[in-house]
C-alpha positions in Angstrom: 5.7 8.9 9.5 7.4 7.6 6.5 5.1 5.5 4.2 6.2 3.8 1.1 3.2 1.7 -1.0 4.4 -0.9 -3.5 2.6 -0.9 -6.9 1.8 -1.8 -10.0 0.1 0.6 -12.7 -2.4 -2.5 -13.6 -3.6 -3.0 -9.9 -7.1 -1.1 -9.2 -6.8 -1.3 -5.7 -3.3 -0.2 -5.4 -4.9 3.1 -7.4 -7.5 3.2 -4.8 -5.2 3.1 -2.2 -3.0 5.9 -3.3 -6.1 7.9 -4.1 -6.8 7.4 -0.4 -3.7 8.3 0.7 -3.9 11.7 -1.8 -7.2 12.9 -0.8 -6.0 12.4 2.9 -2.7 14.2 2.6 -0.9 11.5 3.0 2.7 11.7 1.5 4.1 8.1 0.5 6.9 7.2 -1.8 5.6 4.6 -4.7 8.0 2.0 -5.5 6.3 0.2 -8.8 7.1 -3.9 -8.7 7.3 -3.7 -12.4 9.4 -1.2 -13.3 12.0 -2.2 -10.5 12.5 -6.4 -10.1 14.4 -5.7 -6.9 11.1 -4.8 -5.3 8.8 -7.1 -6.7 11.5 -9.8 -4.6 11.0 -7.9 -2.1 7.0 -8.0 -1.5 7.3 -12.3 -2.0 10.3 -12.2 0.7 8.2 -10.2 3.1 4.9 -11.4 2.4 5.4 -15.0 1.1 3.4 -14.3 -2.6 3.3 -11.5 -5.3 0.3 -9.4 -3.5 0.0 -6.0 -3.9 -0.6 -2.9 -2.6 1.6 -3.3 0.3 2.2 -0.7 2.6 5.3 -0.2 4.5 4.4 2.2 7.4 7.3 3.1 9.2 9.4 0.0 8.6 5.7 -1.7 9.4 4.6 -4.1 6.2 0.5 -4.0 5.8 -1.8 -5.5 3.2 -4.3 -2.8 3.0 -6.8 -4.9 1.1 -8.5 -7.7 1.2 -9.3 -9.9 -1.9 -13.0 -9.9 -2.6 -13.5 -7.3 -0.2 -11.2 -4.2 -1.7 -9.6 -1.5 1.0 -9.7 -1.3 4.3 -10.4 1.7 4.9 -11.0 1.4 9.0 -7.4 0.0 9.2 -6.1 2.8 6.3 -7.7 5.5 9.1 -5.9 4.0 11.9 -2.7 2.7 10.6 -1.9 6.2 9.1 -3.2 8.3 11.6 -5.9 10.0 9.9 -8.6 11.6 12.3 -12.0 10.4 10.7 -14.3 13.3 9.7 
């Protein structure tokens, strides 16, 4: 499974989302919308506003969060495969 998360190093729930991912095993590649302008494009062209984190799981673009609400963690288990303990 390839999984890359866009980010920002100001955004608390793309932290919580890597540390998800981390304390899962998950490996992702982190592609920061600040440090690369290209990307930041990218998230508005594929999601229609600024909104991060984004996941793209296997060519597969996913909002893991909800505003108000924070991660979702049920759809974090099941989109990334991760048997729940």
């Amino acid at each position: 499974m390839k999984v890359q998360v866009y980010t920002a190093a100001w955004c608390r729930d793309c932290r919580a989302a890597k540390q998800f991912m981390d304390s899962h095993g998950v490996p992702y590649t982190e592609i920061n919308i600040d440090a690369d302008p290209a990307a930041s494009d990218e998230v508005i062209r594929r999601t229609g506003k600024r909104a991060i984190p984004q996941l793209v799981i296997d060519g597969e673009w996913f909002q893991p969060y909800r505003p108000g609400c924070g991660l979702l963690y049920d759809e974090l288990f099941d989109r990334l495969r991760i048997p729940r303990r």
